[in-house]
C-alpha positions in Angstrom: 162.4 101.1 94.7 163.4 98.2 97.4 161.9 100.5 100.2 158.5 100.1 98.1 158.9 96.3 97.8 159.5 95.9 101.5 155.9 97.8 102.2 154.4 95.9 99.8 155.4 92.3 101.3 154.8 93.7 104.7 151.4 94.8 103.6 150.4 91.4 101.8 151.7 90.0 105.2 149.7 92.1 107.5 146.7 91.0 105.7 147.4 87.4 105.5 147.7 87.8 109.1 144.2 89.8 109.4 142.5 87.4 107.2 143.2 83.5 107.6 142.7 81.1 105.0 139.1 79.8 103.9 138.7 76.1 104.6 137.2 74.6 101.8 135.6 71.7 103.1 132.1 70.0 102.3 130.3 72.4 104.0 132.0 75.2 102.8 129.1 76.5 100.3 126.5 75.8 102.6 127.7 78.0 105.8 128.1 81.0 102.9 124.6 80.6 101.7 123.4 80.6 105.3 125.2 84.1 106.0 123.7 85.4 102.5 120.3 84.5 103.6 121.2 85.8 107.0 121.6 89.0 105.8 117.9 88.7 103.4 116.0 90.8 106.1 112.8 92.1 106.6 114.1 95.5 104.7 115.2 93.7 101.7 112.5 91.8 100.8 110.3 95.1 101.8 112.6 97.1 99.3 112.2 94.9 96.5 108.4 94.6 96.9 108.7 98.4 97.1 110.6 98.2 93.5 108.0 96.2 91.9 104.7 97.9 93.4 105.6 101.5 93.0 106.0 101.5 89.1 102.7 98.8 88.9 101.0 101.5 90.6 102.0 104.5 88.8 100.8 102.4 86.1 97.6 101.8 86.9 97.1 105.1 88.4 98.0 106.8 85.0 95.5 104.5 83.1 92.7 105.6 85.2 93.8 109.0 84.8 93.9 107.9 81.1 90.0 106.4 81.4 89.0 109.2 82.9 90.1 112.2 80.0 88.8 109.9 77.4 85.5 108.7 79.4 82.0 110.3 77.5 79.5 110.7 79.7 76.2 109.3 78.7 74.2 111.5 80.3 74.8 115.6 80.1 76.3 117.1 83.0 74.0 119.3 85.1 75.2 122.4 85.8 73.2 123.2 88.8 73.5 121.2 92.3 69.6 121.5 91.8 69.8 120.7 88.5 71.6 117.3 89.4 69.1 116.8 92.3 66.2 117.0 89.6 67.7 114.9 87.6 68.3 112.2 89.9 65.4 109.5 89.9 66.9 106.7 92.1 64.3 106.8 95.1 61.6 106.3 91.9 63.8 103.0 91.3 63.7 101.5 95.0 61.4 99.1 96.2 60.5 100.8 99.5 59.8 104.2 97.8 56.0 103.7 97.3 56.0 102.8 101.4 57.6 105.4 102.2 55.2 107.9 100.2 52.2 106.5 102.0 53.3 106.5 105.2 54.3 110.7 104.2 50.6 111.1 102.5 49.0 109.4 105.4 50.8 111.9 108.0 50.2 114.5 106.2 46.5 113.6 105.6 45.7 113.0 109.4 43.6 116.7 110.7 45.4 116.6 114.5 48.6 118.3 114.8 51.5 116.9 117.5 51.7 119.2 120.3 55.0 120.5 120.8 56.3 121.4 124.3 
């Protein structure tokens, strides 16, 4: 049992030795907070954003999902591709439709044909 107190007090020496006492002066808390921050990184702040984005976006992601099951459509779905191109009326709702027609009817009204080479 006296061999296993002898290691022990050499041990506690050895790291008494190996680690020297902290001087508690003024600036004591100060130099630690510097070597915290020190440590603050690029890679840590990058991993916390990380922990905060990736559920705020798995949460908006499911409620679009969400929107998008329980969306109605207020028009019916066409279940042609010429169906939905029969349907679509937007070049009736632009302003430069009409100039655009005339200028067709006009080309198409002229007798001469373009040669082609």
């Amino acid at each position: 049992m006296e061999d296993y107190d002898r290691k022990l007090d050499d041990l506690f020496r050895d790291y008494r030795a190996a680690c020297p006492d902290v001087d508690a002066g003024p600036d004591f808390m100060p130099k630690l907070w510097q070597k915290i921050e020190v440590r603050h990184s690029f890679w840590f702040f990058f991993q916390r954003f990380c922990r905060i984005a990736a559920p705020a976006c798995a949460a908006i992601g499911l409620l679009l999902v969400a929107l998008n099951v329980t969306s109605t459509t207020e028009y019916p779905v066409a279940s042609t591709y010429a169906d939905a191109l029969a349907a679509d009326h937007t070049a009736e709702r632009t302003d430069y439709a009409e100039a655009i027609r005339s200028n067709m009817d006009r080309d198409y009204d002229s007798t001469t044909v373009p040669e082609t080479r």
